[in-house]
VOTOR-834076 format. One line per 8 residues: number of its first residue (from 1); their letters; for each residue x, y, z of C-alpha. Coordinates in nm, 3 decimals, m for minus. Layout:
REM residues N
NUM = A = X,Y,Z | ...;
***
This chain:
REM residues 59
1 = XXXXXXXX = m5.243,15.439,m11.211 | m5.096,15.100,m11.372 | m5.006,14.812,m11.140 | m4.732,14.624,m11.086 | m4.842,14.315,m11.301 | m4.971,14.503,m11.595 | m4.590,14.684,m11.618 | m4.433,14.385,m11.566;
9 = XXXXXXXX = m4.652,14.218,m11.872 | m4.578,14.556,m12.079 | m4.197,14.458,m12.017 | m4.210,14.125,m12.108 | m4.377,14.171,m12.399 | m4.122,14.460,m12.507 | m3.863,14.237,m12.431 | m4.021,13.939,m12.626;
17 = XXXXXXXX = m4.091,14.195,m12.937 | m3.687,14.266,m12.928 | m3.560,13.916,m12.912 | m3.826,13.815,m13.264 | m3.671,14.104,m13.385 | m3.341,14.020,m13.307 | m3.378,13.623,m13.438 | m3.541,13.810,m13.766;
25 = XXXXXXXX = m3.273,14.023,m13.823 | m3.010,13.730,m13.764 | m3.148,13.487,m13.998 | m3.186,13.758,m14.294 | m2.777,13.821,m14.230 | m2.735,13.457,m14.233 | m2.935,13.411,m14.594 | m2.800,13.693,m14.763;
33 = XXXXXXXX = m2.436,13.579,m14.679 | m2.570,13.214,m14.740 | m2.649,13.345,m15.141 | m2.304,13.508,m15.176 | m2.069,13.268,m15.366 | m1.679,13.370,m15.354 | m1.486,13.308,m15.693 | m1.124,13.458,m15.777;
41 = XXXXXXXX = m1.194,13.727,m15.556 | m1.526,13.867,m15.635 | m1.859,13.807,m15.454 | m2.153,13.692,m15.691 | m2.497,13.746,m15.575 | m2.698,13.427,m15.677 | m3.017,13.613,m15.654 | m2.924,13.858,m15.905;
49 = XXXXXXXX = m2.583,13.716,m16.058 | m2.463,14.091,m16.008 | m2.114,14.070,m15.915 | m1.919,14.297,m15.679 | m1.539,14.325,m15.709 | m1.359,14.281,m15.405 | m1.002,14.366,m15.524 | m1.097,14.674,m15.700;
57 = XXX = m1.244,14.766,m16.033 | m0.998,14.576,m16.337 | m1.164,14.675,m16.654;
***
């Protein structure tokens, strides 16, 4: 049977795992909104330059 330490370790390091995750996750949000310019209503990807119409599709 496990001891008290070594589930207590298995914890932390679960817990530690989460948080990287978390930060990971986080920053990728912040950098993919960071590369999206706004202009007259649309949102251009600088990455790609694919634009993405906010107010609807005027052809």
């Amino acid at each position: 049977m496990t001891d008290k330490t070594e589930l207590e370790r298995d914890r932390f390091e679960r817990r530690n795992c989460y948080v990287i995750f978390g930060v990971h996750l986080a920053f990728k949000a912040w950098h993919a909104s960071a590369n999206l310019r706004k202009s007259d209503g649309t949102l251009t990807n600088e990455g790609t330059r694919a634009g993405i119409s906010v107010k609807g599709d005027e052809r």
